[in-house]
C-alpha positions in Angstrom: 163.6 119.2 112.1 160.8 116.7 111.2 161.6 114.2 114.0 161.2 117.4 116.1 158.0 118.7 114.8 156.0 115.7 114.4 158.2 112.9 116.5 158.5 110.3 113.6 160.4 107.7 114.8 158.0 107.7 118.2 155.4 106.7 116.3 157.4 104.5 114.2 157.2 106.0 110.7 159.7 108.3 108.2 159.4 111.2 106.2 159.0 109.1 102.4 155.9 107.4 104.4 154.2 110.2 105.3 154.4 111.9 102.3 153.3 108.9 100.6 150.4 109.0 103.2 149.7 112.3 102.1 149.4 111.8 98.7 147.4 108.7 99.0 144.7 111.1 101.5 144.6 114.0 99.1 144.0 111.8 95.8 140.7 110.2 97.7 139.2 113.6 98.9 140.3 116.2 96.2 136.9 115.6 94.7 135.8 118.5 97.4 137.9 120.7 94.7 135.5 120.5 92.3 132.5 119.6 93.7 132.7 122.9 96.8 132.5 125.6 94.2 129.8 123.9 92.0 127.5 123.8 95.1 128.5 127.3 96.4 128.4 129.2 92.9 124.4 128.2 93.0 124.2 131.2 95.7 125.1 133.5 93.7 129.0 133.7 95.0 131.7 133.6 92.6 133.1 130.1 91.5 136.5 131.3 91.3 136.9 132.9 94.7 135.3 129.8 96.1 137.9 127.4 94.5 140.7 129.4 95.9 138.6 129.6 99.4 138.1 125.7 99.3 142.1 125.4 98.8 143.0 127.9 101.3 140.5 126.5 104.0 141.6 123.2 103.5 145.7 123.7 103.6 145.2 126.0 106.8 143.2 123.2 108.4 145.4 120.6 107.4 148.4 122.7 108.5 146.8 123.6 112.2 145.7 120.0 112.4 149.7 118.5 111.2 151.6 121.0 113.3 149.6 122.1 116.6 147.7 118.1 116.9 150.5 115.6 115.0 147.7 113.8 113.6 147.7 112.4 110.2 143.7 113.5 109.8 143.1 116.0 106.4 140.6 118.9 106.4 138.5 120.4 103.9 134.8 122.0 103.5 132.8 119.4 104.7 129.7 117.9 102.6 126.6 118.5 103.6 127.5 121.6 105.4 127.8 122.9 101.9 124.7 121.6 100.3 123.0 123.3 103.9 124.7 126.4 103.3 123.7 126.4 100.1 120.2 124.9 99.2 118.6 125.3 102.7 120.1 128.3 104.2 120.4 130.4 101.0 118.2 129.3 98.1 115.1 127.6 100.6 115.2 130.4 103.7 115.9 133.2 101.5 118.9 134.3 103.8 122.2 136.0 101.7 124.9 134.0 101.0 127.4 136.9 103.1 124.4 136.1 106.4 125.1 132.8 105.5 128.9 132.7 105.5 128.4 134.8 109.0 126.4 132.3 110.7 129.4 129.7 109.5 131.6 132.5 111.2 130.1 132.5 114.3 129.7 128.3 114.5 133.6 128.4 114.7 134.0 130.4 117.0 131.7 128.5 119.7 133.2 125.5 118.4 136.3 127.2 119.3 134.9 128.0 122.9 133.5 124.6 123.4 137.0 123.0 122.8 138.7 125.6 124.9 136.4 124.8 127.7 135.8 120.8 126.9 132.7 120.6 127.4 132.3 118.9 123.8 131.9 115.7 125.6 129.1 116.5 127.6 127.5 118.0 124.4 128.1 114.6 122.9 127.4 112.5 125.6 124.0 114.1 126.1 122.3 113.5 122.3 120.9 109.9 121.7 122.8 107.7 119.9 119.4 106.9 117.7 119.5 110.8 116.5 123.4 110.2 115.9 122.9 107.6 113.7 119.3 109.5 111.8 121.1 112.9 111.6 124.0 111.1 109.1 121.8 109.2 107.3 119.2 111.8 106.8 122.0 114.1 105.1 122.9 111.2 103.1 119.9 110.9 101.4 119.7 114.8 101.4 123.0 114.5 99.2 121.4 112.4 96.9 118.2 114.3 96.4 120.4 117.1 95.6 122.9 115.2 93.6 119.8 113.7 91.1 118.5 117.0 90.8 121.6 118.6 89.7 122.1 115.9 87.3 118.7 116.2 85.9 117.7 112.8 87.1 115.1 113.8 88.9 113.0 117.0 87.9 110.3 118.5 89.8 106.3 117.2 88.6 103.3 119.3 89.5 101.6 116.3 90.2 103.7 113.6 92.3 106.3 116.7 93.3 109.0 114.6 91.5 109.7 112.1 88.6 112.4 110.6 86.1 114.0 113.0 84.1 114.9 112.6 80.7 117.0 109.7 80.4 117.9 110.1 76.7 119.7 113.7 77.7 123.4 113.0 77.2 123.9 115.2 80.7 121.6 112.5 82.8 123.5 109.3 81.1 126.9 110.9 82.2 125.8 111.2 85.6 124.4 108.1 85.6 127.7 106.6 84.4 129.5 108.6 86.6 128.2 107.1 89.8 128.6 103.8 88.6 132.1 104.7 87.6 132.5 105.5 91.2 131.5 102.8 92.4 133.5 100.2 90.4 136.5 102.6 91.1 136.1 102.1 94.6 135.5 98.7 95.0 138.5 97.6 93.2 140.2 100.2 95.3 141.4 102.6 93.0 143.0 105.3 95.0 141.1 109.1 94.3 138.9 106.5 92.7 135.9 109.7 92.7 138.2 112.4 91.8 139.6 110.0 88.7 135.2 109.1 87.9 134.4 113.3 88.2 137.4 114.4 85.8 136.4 111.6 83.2 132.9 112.7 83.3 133.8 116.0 82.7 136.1 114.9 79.6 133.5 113.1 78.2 131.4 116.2 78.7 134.0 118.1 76.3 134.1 115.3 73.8 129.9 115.0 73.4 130.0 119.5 73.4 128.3 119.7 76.8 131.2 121.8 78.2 133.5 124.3 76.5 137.5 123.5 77.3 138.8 125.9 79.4 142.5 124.7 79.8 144.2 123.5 82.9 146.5 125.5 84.6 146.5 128.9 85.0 147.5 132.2 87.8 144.7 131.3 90.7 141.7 133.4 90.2 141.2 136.6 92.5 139.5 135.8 96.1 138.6 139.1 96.5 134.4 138.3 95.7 134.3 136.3 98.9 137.1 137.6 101.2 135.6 138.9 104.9 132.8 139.5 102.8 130.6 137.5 105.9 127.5 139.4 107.1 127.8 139.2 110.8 125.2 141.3 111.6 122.9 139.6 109.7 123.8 136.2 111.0 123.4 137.5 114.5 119.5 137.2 114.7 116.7 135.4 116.5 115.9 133.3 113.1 119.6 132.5 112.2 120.0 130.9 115.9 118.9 127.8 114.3 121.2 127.9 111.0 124.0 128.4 113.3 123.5 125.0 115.6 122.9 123.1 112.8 126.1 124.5 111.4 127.5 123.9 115.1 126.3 120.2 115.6 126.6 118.8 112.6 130.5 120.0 112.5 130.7 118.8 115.9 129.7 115.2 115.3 131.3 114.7 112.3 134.5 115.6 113.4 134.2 113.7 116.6 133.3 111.0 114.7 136.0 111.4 112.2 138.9 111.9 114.6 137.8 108.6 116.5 137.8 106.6 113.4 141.1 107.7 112.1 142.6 107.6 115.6 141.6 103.9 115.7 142.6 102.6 112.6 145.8 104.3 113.0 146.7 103.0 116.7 146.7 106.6 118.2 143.9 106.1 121.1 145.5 105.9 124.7 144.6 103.0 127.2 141.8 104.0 128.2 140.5 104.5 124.5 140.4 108.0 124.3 142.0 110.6 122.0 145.3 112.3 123.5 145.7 116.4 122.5 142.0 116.1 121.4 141.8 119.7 121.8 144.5 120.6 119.7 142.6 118.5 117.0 139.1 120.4 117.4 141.1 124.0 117.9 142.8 122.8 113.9 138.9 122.2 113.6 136.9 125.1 115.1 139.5 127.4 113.7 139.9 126.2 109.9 135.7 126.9 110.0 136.4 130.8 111.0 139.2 131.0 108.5 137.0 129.3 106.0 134.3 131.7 106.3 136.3 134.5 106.2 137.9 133.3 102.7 134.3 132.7 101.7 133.7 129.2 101.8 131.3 126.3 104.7 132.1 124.9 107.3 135.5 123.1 107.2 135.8 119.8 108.6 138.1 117.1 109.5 137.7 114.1 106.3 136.8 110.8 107.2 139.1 109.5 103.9 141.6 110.5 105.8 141.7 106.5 106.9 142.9 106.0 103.3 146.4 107.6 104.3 146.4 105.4 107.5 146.2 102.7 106.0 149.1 103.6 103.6 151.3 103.9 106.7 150.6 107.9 108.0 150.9 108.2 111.4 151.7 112.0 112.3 150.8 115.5 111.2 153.0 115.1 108.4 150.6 113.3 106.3 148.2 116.5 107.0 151.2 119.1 105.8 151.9 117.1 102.7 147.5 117.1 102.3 147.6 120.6 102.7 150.6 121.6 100.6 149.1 119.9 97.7 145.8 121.7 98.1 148.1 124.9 97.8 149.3 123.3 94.8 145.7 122.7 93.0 145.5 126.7 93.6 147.0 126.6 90.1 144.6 124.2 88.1 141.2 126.4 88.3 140.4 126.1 84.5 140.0 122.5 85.0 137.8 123.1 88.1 135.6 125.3 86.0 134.9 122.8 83.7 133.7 120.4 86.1 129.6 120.8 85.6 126.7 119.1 87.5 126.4 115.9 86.3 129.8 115.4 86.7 129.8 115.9 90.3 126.3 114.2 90.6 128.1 110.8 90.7 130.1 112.2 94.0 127.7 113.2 96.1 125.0 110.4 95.6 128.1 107.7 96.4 128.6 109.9 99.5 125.1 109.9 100.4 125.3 105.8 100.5 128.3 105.8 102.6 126.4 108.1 104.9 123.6 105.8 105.0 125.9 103.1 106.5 125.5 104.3 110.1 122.0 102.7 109.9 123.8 99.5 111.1 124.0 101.1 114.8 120.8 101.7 115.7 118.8 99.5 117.8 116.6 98.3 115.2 114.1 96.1 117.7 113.6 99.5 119.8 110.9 101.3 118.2 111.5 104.2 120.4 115.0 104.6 118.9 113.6 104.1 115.1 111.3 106.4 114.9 113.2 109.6 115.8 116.0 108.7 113.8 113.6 108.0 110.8 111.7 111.5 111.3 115.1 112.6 111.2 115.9 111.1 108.2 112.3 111.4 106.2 112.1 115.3 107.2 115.6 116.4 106.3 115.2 116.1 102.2 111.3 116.3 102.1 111.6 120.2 103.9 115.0 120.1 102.3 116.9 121.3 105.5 118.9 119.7 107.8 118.4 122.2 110.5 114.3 121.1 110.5 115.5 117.6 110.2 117.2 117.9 112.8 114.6 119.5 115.4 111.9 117.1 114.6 114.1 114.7 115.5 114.7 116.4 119.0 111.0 116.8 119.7 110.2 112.9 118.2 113.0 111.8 120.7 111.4 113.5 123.6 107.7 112.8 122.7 108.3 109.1 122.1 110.3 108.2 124.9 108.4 110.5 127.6 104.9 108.9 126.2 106.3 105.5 126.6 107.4 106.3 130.3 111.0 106.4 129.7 111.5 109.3 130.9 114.9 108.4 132.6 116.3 108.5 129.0 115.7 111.9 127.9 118.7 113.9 128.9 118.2 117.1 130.5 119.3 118.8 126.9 117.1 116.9 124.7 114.4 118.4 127.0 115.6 121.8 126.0 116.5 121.4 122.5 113.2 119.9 122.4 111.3 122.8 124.2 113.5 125.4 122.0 112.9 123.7 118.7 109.1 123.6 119.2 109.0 127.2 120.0 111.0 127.9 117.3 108.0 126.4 115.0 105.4 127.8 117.0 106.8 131.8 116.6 109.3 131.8 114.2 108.0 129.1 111.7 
């Protein structure tokens, strides 16, 4: 049955591989466990529903994208999407988090349509490389603004609008130590390396009184706070048009990017270097985002640490069922995930936000015409703290720059609208 469901010996692996594949991709991205509801539960949504939403999102996805695509690539809620969702769209704009789970709602479905249609890559094809490269880094360093503030390592100042925290509070020095934890954890390649720093963290958290013990296994708490509870109505306005492309693009680029990255290290791209039943793998995408809102959690998303079961020998959807069966399984451990506080997830997202900021090394540094957008991209995006106004002043810096410079021949005809769109956008809607 598994050599006919996911063609095993084809692609030249076995059934103990790919489990062992699976196992080795869910230990290096289970951190999204812990960290999703601690970012969500800031909106006012319930922490428990969300942990059972992040689960269920992430073992339909994984189960779409192993059965309907054969590809060993893992799905979850994505970050960013969820600090968006949550400290842009919700606690900056003022919109609900149910408006806010709608506009997610309606994302996946033109995702959906855009696969169905493929016309992702002329979507693709027609945004500059340069605001490619900004849009990831600037939610890299939006991560880590949001990551120190959570911590308490950086604290608001009426004066200079931030400073240092207090560095002798034990919940600062914890995330401090967690990041670095991280980091050594990684770099001696310690598989679930982040997962192992955050649940340490958290221990330590008991041991010095910051956080009560709650236990670790228990019934999975009741979804019922965040199930269909999506306002589509309220996500179908004027103003939310934005909020739903930023949702939209950043969902599409991150999964394009991530399906090309695992397809390559895995051997999977064709002879002409592209991506066989690519629209089976955005259809596991697209549609794991509509179930995801509907559970009551962001945008879901295809996980670039799925490399990390590649490399330990996956090579077919059944490295994403085994992923997603073992999110079903963490279902049962939500004590633990409420225990998990700030600064222990601090750690996660500012080492996130630095392997964000590695796309830098593709743009065209000695084109100052490619620079600048990507840098108003990525100054804009955590000094307005939103991605969607990042975003759109890159758009109109990219069309400014290069149609003042005379290069007119390298603005695509949808830059030019984007552009035109986003500057009306600030002109009538703010």
């Amino acid at each position: 049955m598994l050599e006919k469901l996911f063609k095993l010996s084809e692609l030249g692996t076995n059934p103990r591989q790919e489990v062992i594949a699976g196992i080795t991709t869910f230990l290096t991205m289970a951190y999204i466990i812990f960290v999703n509801p601690s970012v969500l539960a800031k909106t006012g949504m319930d922490h428990g529903a969300i942990f059972v939403a992040t689960c269920l999102a992430a073992a339909f996805g994984c189960f779409v994208m192993g059965f309907l695509a054969n590809y060993p690539i893992a799905l979850a809620p994505g970050m960013g999407l969820n600090a968006f969702f949550t400290y842009t769209v919700v606690l900056h704009d003022g919109y609900s988090w149910e408006a806010a789970l709608g506009a997610v709602f309606f994302s996946g479905c033109i995702f959906v349509l855009l696969s169905l249609f493929k016309i992702r890559e002329w979507i693709i094809n027609s945004i500059p490389g340069a605001l490619k490269v900004g849009i990831a880094a600037g939610i890299g360093i939006f991560l880590a603004l949001i990551g120190l503030t959570n911590a308490g390592v950086v604290v608001d100042n009426p004066d200079t609008l931030v400073s240092m925290g207090n560095l002798g509070n034990p919940a600062v020095l914890l995330a401090i130590l967690g990041f670095f934890l991280i980091v050594a954890l990684e770099a001696c390649r310690v598989k679930g390396g982040v997962m192992i720093a955050i649940l340490l963290i958290t221990a330590l958290g008991v041991v010095a009184g910051l956080t009560e013990y709650k236990g670790i296994v228990s019934a999975p708490p009741s979804l019922l706070p965040t199930f269909a509870k999506m306002d589509l109505a309220g996500a179908f306005s004027i103003s939310m048009l934005s909020v739903i492309f930023a949702f939209l693009f950043v969902d599409l680029f991150d999964t394009s990017g991530t399906l090309l990255a695992v397809a390559q290290k895995a051997d999977l791209l064709d002879k002409k270097g592209n991506l066989p039943r690519l629209s089976k793998a955005l259809l596991a995408d697209s549609t794991a985002t509509i179930v995801g809102a509907t559970l009551g959690t962001s945008t879901t998303t295809s996980y670039v640490e799925s490399t990390a079961g590649v490399a330990a020998g996956g090579r077919s959807g059944l490295t994403a069922v085994t992923v997603g069966v073992l999110f079903l399984a963490a279902l049962f451990f939500s004590p633990l995930a409420g225990m998990v506080q700030g600064y222990a997830t601090a750690g996660a997202l500012v080492y996130v936000a630095v392997l964000m900021l590695t796309s830098l090394r593709h743009l065209a540094w000695d084109d100052i015409t490619e620079t600048v957008p990507a840098a108003v991209v990525l100054i804009m995006m955590p000094l307005t703290y939103s991605i969607a106004t990042g975003i759109a002043c890159g758009f109109i810096s990219y069309a400014l720059v290069k149609a003042l410079a005379g290069r007119f021949k390298e603005i695509s005809p949808a830059v030019w609208v984007l552009a035109v769109l986003f500057v009306l956008k600030f002109a009538f809607a703010g």
